[in-house]
LOVEXVO-56718 format. One line per 5 residues: number of its first residue (from 1); their letters; for each residue z, x, y of N, C-alpha, C, O, CB. Coordinates in steps of 0.2 Angstrom, whole numbers, plus 5000, padded with zeros to 4 digits. Glycine has a CB too. Example, Ala and Ser with C-alpha at 12.3 -4.5 7.8 and 13.67 -1.06 7.14 Angstrom:
# LOVEXVO-56718
1 = as = 5039 5066 4972 5039 5062 4978 5039 5066 4984 5042 5071 4983 5045 5057 4978 ~ 5035 5064 4989 5036 5068 4995 5039 5064 5000 5040 5067 5006 5029 5070 4997;
# end
This chain:
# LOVEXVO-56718
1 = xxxxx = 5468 5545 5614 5465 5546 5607 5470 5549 5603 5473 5554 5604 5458 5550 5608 ~ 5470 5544 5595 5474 5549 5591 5470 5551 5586 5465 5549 5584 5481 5546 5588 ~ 5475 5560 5584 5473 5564 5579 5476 5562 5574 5482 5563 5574 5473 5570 5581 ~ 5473 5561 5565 5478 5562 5562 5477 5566 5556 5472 5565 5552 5481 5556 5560 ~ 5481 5571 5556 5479 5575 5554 5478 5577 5546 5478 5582 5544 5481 5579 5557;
6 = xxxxx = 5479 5570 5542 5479 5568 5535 5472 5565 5534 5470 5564 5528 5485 5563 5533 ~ 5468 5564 5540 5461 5561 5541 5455 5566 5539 5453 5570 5544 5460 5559 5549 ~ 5451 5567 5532 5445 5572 5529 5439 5571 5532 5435 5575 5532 5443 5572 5521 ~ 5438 5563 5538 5431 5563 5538 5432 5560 5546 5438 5559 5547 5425 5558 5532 ~ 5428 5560 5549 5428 5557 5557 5426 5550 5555 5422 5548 5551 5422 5560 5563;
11 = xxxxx = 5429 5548 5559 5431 5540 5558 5427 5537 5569 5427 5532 5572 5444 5539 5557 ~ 5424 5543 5571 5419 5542 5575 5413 5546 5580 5417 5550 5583 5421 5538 5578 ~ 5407 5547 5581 5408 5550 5583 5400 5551 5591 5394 5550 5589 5409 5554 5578 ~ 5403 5552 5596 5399 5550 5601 5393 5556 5603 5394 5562 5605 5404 5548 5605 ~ 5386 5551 5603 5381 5555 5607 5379 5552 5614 5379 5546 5616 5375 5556 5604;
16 = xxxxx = 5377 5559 5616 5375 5557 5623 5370 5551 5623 5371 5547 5628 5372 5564 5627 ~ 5367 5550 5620 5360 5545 5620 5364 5536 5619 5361 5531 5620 5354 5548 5612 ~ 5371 5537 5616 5375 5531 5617 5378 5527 5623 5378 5521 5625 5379 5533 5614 ~ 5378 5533 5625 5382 5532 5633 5377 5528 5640 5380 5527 5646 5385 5541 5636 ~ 5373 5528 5639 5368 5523 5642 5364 5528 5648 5360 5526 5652 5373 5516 5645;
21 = xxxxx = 5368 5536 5648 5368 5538 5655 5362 5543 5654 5362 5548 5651 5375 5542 5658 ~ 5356 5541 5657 5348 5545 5658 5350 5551 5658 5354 5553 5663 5341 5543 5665 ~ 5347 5556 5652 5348 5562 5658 5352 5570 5655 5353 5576 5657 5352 5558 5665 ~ 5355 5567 5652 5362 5570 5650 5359 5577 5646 5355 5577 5642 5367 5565 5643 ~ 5362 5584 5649 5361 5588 5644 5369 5593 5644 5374 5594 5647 5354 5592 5647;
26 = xxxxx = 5366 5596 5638 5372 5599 5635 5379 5596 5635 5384 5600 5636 5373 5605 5638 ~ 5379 5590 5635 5383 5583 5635 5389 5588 5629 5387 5591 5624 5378 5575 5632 ~ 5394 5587 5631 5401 5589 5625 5402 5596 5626 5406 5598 5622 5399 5588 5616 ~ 5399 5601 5631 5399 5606 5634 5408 5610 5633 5410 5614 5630 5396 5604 5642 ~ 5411 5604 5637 5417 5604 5640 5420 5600 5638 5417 5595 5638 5418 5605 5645;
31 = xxxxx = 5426 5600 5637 5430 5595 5637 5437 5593 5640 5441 5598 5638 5430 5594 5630 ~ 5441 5589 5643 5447 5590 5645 5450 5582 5646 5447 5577 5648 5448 5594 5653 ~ 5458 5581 5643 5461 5575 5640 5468 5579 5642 5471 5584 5645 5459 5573 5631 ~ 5470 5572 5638 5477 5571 5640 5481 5567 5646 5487 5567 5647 5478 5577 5640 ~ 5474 5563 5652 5477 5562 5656 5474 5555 5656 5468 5553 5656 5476 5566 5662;
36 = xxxxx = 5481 5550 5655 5480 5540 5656 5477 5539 5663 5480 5541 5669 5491 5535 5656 ~ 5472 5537 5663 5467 5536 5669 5471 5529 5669 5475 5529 5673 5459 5537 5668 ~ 5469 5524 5665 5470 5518 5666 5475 5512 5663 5475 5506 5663 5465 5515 5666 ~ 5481 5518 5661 5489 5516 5662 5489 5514 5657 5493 5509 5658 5492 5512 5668 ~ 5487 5513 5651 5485 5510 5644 5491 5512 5638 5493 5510 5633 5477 5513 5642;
41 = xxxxx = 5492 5518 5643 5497 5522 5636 5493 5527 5632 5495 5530 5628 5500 5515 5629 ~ 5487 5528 5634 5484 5532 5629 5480 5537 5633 5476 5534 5637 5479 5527 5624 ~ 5480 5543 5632 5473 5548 5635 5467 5548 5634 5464 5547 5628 5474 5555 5634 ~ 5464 5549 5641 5457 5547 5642 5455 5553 5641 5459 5557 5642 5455 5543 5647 ~ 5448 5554 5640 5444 5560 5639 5439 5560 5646 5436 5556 5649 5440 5560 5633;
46 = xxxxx = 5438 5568 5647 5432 5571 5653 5428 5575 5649 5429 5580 5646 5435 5576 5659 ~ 5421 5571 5649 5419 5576 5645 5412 5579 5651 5409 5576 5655 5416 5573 5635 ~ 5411 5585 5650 5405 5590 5655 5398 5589 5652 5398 5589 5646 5406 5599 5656 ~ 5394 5589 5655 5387 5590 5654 5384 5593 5660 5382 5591 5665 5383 5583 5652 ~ 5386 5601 5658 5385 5606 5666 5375 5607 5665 5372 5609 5669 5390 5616 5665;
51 = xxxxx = 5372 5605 5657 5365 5606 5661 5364 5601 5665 5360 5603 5670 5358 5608 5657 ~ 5365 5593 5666 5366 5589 5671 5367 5590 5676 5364 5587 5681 5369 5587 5669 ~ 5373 5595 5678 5378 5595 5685 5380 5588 5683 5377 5585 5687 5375 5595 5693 ~ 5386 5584 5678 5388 5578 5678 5394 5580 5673 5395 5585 5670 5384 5573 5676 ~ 5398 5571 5672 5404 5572 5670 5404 5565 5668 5400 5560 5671 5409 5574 5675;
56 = xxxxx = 5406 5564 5663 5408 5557 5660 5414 5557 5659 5417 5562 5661 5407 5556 5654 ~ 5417 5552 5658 5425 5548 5658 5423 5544 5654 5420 5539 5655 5429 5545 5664 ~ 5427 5547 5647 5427 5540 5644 5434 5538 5642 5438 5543 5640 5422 5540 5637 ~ 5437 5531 5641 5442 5529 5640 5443 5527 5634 5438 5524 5631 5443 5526 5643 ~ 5451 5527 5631 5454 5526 5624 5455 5520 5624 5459 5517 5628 5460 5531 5621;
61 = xxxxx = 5451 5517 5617 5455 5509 5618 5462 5508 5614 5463 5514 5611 5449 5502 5615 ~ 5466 5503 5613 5473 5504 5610 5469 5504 5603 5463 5503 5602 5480 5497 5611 ~ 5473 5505 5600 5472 5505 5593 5478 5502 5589 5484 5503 5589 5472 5514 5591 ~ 5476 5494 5584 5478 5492 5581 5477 5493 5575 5472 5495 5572 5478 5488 5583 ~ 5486 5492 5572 5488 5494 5565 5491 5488 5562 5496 5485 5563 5493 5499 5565;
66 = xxxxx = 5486 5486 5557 5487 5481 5552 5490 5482 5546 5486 5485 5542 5483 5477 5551 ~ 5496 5480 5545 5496 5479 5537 5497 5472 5533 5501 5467 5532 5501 5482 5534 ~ 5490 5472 5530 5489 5466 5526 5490 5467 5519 5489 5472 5516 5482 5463 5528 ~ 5491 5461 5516 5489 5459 5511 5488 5451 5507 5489 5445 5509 5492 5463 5508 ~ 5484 5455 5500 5480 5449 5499 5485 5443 5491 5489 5446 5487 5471 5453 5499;
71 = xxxxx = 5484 5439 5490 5489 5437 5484 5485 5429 5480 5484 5425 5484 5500 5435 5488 ~ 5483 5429 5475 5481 5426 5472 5484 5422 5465 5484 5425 5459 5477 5429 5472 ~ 5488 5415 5467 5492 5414 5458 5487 5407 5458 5484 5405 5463 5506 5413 5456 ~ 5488 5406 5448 5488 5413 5446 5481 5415 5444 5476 5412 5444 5491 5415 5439 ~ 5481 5420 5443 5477 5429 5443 5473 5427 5435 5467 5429 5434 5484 5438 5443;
76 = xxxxx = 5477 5423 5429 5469 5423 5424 5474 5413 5424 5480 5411 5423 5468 5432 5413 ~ 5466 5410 5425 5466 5404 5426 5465 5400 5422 5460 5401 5420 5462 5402 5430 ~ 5469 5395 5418 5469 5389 5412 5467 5385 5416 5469 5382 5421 5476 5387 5408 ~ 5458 5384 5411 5455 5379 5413 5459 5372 5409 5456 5367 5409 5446 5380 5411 ~ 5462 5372 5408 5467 5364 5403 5471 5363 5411 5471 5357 5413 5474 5367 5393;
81 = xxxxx = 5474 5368 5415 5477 5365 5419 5475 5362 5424 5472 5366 5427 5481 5368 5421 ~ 5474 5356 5425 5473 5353 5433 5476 5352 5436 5477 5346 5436 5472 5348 5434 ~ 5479 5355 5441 5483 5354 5448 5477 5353 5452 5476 5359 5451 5490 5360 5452 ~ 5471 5351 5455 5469 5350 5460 5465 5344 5460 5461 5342 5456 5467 5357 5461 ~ 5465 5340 5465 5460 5332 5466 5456 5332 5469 5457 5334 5475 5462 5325 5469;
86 = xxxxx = 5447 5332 5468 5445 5331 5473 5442 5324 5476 5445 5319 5475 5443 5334 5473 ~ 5438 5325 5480 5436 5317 5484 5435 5313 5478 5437 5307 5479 5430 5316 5489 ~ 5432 5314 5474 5430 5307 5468 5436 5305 5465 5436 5300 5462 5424 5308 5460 ~ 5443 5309 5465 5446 5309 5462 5446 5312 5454 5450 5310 5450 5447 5305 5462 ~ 5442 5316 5454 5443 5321 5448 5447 5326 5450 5448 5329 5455 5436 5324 5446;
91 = xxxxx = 5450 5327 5443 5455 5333 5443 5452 5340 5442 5447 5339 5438 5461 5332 5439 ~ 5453 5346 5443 5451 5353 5443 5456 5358 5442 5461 5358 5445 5448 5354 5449 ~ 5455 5362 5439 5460 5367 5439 5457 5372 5446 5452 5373 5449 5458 5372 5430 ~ 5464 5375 5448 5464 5378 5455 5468 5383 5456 5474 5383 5453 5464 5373 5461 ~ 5466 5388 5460 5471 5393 5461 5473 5393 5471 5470 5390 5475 5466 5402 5458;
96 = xxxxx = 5478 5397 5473 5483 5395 5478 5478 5403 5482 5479 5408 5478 5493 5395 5476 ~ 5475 5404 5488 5476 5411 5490 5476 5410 5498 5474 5407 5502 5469 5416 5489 ~ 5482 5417 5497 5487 5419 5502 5486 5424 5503 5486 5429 5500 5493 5419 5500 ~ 5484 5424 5511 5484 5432 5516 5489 5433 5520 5490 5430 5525 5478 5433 5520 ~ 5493 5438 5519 5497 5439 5525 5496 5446 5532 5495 5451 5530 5503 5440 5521;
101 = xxxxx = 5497 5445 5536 5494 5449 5542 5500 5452 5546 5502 5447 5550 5489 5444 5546 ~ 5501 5456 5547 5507 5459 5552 5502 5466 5556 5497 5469 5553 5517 5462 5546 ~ 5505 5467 5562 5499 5472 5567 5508 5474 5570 5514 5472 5569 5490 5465 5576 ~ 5506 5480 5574 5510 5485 5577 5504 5489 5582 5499 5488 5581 5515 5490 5571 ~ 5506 5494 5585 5504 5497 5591 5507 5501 5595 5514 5500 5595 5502 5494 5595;
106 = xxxxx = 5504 5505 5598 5505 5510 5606 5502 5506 5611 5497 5509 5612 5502 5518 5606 ~ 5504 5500 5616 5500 5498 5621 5496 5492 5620 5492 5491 5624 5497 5503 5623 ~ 5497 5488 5614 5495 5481 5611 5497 5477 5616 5502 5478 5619 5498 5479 5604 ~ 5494 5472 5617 5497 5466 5618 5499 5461 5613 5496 5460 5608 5495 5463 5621 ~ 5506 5458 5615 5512 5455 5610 5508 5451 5605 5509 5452 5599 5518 5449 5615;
111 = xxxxx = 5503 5446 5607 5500 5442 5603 5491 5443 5603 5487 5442 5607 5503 5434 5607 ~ 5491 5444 5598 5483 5444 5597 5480 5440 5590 5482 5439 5584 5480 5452 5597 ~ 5473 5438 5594 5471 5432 5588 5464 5436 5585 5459 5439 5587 5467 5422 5593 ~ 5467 5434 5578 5463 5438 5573 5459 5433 5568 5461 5427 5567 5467 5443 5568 ~ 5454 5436 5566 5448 5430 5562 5448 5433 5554 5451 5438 5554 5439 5431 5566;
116 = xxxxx = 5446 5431 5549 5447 5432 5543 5442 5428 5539 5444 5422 5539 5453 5431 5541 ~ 5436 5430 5536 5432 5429 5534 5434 5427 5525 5434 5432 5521 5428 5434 5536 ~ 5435 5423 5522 5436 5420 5513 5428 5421 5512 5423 5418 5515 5441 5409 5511 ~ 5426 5425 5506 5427 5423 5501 5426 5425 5495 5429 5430 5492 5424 5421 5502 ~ 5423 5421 5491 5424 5417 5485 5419 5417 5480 5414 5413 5480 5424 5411 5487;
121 = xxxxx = 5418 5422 5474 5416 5423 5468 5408 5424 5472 5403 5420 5471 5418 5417 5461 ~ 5407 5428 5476 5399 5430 5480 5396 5436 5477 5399 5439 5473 5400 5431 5490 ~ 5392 5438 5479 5388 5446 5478 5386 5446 5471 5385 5451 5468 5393 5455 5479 ~ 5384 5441 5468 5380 5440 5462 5375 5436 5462 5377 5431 5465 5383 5439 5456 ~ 5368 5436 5458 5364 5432 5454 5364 5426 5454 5359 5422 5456 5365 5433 5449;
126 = xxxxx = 5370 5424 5450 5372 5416 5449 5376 5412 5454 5380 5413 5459 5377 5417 5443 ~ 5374 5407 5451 5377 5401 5458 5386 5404 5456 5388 5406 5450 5374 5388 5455 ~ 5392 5402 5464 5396 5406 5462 5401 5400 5458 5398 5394 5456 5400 5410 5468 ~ 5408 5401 5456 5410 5396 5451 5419 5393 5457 5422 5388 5456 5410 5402 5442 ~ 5419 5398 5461 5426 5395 5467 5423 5391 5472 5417 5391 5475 5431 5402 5471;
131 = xxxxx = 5427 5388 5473 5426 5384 5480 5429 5380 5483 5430 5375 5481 5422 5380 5481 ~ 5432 5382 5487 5439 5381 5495 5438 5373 5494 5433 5369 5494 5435 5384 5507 ~ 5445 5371 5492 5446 5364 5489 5447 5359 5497 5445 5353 5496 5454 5364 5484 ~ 5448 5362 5504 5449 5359 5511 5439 5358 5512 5437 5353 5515 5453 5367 5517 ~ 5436 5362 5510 5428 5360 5509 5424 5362 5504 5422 5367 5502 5425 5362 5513;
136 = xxxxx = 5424 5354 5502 5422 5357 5493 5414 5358 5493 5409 5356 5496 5424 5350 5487 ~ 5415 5362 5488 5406 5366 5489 5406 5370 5492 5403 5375 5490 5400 5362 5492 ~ 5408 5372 5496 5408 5380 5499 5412 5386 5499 5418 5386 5500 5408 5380 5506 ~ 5409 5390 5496 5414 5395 5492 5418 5403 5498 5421 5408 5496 5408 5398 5483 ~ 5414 5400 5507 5415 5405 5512 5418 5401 5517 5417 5394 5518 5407 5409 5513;
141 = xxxxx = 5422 5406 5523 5423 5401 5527 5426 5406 5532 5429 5411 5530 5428 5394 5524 ~ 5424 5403 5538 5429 5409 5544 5435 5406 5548 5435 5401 5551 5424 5412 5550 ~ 5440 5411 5547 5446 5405 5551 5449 5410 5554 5449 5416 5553 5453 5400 5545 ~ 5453 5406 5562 5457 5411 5567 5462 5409 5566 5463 5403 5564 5455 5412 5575 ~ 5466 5415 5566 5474 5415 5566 5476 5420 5572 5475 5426 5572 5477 5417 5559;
146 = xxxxx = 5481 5415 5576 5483 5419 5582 5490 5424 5579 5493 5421 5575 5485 5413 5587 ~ 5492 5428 5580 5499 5434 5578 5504 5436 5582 5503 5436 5588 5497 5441 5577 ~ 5507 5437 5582 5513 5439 5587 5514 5448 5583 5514 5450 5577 5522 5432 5585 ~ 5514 5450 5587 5515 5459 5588 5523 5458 5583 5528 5455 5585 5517 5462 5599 ~ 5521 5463 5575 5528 5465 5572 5531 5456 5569 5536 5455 5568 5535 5469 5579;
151 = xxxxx = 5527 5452 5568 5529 5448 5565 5523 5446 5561 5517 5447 5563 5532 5443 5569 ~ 5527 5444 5556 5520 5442 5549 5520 5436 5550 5523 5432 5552 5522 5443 5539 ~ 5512 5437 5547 5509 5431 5549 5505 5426 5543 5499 5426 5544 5505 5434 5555 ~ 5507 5424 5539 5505 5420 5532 5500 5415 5532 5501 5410 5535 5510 5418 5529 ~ 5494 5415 5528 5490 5406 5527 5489 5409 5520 5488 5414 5517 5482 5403 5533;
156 = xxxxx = 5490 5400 5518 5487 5401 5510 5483 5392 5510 5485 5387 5512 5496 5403 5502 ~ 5476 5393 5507 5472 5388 5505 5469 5388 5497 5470 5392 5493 5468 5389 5509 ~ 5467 5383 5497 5467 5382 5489 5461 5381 5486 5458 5377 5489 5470 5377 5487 ~ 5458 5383 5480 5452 5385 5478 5451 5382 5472 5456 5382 5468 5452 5392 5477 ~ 5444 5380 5471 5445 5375 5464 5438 5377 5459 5432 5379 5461 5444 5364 5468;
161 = xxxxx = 5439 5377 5452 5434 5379 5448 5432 5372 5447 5436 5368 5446 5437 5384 5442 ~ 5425 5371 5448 5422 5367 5445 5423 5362 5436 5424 5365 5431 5418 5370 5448 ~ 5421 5358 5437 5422 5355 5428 5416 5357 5422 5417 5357 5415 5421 5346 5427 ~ 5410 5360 5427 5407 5361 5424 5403 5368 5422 5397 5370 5421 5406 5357 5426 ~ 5410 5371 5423 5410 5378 5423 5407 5382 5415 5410 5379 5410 5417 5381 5425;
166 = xxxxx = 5402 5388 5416 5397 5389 5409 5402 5398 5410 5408 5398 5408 5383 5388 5410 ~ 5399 5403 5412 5403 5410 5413 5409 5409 5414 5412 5408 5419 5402 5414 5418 ~ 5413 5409 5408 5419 5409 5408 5422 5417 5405 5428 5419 5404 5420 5403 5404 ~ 5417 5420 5405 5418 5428 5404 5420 5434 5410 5425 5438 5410 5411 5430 5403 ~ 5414 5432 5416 5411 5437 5420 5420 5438 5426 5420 5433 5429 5402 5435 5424;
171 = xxxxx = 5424 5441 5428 5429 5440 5433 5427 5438 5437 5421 5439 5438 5431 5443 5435 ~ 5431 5433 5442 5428 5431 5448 5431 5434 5453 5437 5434 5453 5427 5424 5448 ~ 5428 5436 5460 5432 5439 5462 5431 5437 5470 5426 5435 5472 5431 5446 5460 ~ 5438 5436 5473 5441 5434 5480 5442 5438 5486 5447 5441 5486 5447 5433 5478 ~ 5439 5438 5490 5437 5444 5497 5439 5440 5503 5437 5434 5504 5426 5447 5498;
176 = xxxxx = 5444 5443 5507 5445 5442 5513 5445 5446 5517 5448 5451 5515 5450 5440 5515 ~ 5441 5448 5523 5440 5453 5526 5443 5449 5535 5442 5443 5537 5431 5456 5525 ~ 5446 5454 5537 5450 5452 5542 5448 5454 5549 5442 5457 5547 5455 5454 5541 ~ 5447 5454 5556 5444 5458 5563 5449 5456 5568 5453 5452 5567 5436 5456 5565 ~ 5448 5459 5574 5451 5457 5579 5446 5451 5581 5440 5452 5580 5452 5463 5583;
181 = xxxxx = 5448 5445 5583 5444 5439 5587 5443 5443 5592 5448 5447 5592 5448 5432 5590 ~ 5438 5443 5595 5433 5446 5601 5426 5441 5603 5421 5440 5600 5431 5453 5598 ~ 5431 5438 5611 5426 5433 5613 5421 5437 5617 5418 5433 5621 5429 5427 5616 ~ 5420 5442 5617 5415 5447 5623 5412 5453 5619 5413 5458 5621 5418 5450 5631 ~ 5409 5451 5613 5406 5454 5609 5402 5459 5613 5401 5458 5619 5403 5450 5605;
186 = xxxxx = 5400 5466 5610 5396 5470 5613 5399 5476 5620 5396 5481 5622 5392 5465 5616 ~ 5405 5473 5622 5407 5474 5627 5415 5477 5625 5420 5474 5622 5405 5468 5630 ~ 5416 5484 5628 5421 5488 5626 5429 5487 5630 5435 5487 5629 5419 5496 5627 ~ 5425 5485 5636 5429 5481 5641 5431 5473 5642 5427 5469 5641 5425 5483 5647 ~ 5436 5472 5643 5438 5465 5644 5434 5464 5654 5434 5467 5659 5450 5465 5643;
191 = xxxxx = 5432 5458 5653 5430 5456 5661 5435 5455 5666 5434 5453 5672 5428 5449 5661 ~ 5444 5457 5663 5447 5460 5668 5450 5464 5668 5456 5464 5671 5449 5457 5671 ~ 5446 5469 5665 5445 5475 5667 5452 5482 5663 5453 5488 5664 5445 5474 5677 ~ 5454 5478 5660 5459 5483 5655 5453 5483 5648 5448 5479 5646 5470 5478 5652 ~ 5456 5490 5643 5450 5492 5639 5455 5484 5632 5460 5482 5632 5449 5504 5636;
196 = xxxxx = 5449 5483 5627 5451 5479 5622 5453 5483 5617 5451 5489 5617 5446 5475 5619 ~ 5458 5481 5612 5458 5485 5608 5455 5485 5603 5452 5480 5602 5463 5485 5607 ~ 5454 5492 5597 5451 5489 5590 5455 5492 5587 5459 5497 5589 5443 5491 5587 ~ 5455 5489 5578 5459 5490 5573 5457 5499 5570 5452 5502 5571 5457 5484 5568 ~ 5463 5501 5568 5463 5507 5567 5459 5508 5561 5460 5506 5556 5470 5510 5566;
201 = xxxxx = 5453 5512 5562 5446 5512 5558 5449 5519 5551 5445 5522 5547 5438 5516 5565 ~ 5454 5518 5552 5457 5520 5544 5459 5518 5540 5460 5522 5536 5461 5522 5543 ~ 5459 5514 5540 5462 5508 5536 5458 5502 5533 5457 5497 5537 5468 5506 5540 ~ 5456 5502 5527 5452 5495 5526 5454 5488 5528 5459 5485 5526 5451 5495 5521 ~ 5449 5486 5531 5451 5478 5533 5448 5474 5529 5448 5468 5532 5449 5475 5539;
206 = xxxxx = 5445 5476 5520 5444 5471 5518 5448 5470 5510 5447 5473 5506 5439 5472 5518 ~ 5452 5465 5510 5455 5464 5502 5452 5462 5498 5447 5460 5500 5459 5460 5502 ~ 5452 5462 5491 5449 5460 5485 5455 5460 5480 5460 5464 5480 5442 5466 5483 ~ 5452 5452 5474 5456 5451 5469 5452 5450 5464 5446 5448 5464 5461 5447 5470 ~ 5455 5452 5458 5448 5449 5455 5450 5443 5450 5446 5446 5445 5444 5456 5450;
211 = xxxxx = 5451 5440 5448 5452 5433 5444 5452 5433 5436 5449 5438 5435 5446 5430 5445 ~ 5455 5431 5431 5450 5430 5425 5453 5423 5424 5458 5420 5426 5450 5436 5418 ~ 5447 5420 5418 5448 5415 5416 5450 5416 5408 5447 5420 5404 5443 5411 5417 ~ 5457 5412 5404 5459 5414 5399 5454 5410 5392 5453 5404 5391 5466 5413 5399 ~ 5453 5415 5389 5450 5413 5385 5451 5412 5378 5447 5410 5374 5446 5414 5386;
216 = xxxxx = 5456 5414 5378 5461 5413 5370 5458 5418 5365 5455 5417 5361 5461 5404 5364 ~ 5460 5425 5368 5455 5431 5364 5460 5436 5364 5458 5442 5363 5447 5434 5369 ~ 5466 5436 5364 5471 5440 5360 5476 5440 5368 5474 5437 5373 5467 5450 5356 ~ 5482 5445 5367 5485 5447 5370 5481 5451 5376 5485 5453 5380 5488 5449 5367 ~ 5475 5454 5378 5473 5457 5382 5467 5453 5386 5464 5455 5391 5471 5463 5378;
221 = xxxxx = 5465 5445 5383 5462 5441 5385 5452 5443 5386 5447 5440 5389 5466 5440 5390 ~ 5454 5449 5382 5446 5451 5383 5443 5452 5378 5443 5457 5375 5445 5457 5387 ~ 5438 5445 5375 5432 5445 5369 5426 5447 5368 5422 5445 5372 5430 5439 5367 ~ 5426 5451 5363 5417 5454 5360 5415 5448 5356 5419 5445 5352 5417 5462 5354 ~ 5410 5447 5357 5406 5443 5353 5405 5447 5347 5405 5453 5347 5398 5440 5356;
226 = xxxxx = 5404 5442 5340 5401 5443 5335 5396 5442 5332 5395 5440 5326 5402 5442 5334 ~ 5391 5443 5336 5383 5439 5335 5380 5443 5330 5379 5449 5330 5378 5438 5341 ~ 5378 5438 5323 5375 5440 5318 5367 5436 5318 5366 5430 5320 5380 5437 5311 ~ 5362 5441 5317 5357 5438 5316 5352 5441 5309 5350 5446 5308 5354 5439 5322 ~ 5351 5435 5305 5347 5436 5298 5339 5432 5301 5338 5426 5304 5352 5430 5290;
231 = xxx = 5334 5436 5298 5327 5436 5300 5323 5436 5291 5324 5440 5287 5326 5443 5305 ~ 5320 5431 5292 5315 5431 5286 5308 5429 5289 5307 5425 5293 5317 5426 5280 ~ 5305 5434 5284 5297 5433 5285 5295 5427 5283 5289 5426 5284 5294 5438 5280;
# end
């Protein structure tokens, strides 16, 4: 387990009533570490529950360190340009997004497969206005990408504004949230029997961009209406 000592809040924290074990009293009593039980690279904890007469062992899983990021061109979108076709053969104005993924560690293994959730102008009201040009109409999508330890790792897919786009105001905004692939959900332990790792819970795994569309409203691209209204009796 690591400490860092630039860390203001706990990033976890364990009760006895988690640990599955009936019974437990004055659980966290005692405590003693510093010793790799299961050769991981990482120290494992003993923790006491003397009103029990018992002992727990619990083990440190590795801890993965990602630095990602996220890249969107371009960032405020001319509906006049069309680079993109779809199946009828209509053309669309579209934008390129690109995530890139590099990981490091104490006790990782070389290659691990990570999953990354897109999307795409979501968490509002209105029907959204992007959508993943590889499947058109759907503006969400989950994709695995395998990594190599210290080596970046890049995908970029392509996003299309519809023709018949009305908010041409509101930003639209682009979310990739990244995870460790994990095929034994639930479960802290691998089925042969070394601990899994998880990503370092300091660090956010989610990107955000936010979009605009230009709308010929000065050098700052951002229009107040003028709405005049006259009323007679």
């Amino acid at each position: 387990m690591c400490i860092d000592l630039l860390l203001t809040h706990l990033l976890q924290v364990i009760y006895a009533e988690s640990l599955h074990e009936h019974g437990l009293k004055t659980f966290g009593f005692s405590l003693n570490g510093g010793l790799d039980v299961d050769s991981n690279e990482y120290p494992d904890l003993l923790i006491g529950s003397y009103g029990s007469d018992r002992a727990v062992q619990l083990k440190s899983r590795p801890v993965v360190n990602v630095t990602a990021s996220l890249k969107v061109e371009p960032e405020n979108i001319n509906l006049e340009e069309k680079g993109c076709t779809l199946s009828d053969n209509s053309t669309v104005p579209c934008v390129i997004v690109s995530l890139c993924l590099q990981y490091t560690g104490i006790g990782v293994h070389w290659e691990l497969n990570f999953t990354y959730d897109i999307r795409l102008d979501m968490g509002t009201n209105r029907p959204p206005r992007l959508f993943l040009l590889y499947n058109e109409g759907r503006n969400e999508d989950t994709m695995l990408a395998t990594v190599k330890k210290d080596l970046k790792f890049c995908r970029s897919v392509y996003a299309y504004l519809p023709s018949n786009l009305r908010d041409k105001l509101t930003p639209i905004k682009v979310e990739v949230e990244y995870n460790l692939y994990d095929p034994y959900p639930g479960q802290f332990q691998h089925p042969r029997a070394f601990m899994k790792p998880i990503l370092n819970k300091a660090n956010k795994n989610t990107l955000q961009k936010l979009l605009q569309i230009e709308k010929n409203c000065g050098r700052d691209n951002k229009c107040i209406p003028d709405l005049r209204l006259t009323a007679k009796p």
